[in-house]
N, C-alpha and C positions, 0 to 999 in steps of 0.2 A: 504494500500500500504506500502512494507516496504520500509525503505531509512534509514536502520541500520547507513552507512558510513556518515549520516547527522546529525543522530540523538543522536551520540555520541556528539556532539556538542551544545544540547539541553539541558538547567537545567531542564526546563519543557516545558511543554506544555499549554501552553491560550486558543486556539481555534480547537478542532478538523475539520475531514471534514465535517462533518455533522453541526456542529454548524455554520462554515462558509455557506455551502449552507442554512441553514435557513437563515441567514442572508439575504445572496445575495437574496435570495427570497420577501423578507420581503420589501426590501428599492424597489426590480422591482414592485414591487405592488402598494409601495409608488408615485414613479414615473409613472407611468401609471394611477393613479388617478390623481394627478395633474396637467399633461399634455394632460392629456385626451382632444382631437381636436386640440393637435399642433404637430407640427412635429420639437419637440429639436434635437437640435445638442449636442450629446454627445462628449466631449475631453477626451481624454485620457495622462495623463501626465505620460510618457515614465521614466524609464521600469517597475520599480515599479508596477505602478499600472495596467501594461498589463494581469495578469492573472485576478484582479478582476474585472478590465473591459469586458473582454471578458465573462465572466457568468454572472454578471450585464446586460449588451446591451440584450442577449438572455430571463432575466425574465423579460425587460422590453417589455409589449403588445400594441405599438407604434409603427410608419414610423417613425425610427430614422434616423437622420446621423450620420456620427461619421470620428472624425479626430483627429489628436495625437498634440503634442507638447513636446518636449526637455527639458527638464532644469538642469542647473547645481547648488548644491549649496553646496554640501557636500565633492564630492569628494573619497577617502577612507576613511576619518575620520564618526566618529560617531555625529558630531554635525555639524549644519552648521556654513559656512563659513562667513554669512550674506551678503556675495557676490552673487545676483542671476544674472544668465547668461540664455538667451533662445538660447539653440543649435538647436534646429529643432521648427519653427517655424508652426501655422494653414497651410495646402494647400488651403481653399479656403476663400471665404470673410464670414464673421460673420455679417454683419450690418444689421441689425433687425431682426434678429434668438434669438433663446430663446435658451441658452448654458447653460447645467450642465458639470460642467469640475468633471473629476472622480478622485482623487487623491487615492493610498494606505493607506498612514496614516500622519496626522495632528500634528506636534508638534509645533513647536512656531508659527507657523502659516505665515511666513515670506513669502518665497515661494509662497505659494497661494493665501497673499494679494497682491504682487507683480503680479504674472499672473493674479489675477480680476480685480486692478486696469487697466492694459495693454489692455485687453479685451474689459473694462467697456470703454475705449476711441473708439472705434472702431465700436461706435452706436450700438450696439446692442440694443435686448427689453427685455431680462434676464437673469440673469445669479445666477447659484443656483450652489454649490459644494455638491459633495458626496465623501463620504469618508467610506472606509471597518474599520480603525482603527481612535480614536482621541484619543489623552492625549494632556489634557486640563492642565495640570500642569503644563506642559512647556511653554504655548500659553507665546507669547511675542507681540503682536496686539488682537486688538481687532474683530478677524476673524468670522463669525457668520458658522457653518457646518448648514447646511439644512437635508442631510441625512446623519445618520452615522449606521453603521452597533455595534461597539462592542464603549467604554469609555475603552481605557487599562490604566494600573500602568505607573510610569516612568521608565521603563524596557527596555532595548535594545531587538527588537523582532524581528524576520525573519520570511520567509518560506509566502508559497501562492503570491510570487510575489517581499518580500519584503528581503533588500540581506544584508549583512555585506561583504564589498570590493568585490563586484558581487557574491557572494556565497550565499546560501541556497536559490536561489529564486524558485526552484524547490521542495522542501518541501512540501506538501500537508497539512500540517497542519500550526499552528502559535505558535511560541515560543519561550520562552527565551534563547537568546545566552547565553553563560556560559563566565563570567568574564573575564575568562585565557585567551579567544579566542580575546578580542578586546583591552584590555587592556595593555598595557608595562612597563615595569619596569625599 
């Protein structure tokens, strides 16, 4: 697919489409094994991770459910704020459901201990994350991922979901923003 007017914006590229669909393939396999005779509730933490949710839920071979969740932590900036805010909260009740919450990509990990703790109060009987991206370099908790698809660099990365001030989430591929673009002087 081309997306020339995006990809001028790209240093390079991490993951093409193909490597992503193995992926996404890889972790639906993972999770259909170890769910095999439950029927998880999948989260999806909006918006980020809506494009790889949505090919995630499909390779998984499961009676799923699935329901989104809000959060705010970043903002336009490139780091978080350590501020997290839940703006759209579960629609239904989780209490004794087996929940994999699906996140894009894992950096300090802040965010997602905050949404497992919130969850973990709410009786559930599991709760497992997945994640399409983790850089573990940055982790600032001690967050455990369960499934992860790629380990990236400390690189500011877009595209397949994931945005820099709402832009590139439409990218088909995943890659490096180029410095000039986020940066100020």
């Amino acid at each position: 697919m081309k997306q020339d007017s995006l990809l001028k914006d790209i240093d390079h590229i991490l993951y093409d489409e193909k490597a992503i669909a193995s992926a996404v393939k890889r972790l639906g396999e993972e999770i259909t094994r170890d769910y095999k005779g439950k029927y998880p509730v999948m989260v999806c933490i909006l918006k980020g991770a809506s494009v790889f949710f949505t090919d995630l839920i499909r390779a998984v071979d499961l009676p799923v459910t699935i329901d989104f969740m809000a959060i705010s932590s970043y903002g336009s900036s490139t780091q978080t704020s350590g501020v997290v805010r839940i703006l759209k909260d579960l629609d239904h009740s989780v209490t004794g459901k087996d929940l994999i919450i699906v996140e894009d990509i894992i950096d300090s990990g802040l965010t997602l201990s905050y949404i497992k703790s919130t969850l973990i109060q709410r009786e559930i009987a599991s709760i497992k994350i997945a994640t399409l991206l983790d850089k573990p370099v940055r982790r600032e908790t001690d967050l455990e991922v369960d499934y992860k698809g790629f380990t990236v660099p400390n690189e500011f990365v877009v595209g397949y979901g994931l945005d820099y001030d709402e832009k590139y989430r439409n990218l088909s591929s995943i890659g490096v923003l180029k410095r000039e673009i986020y940066e100020t002087n």
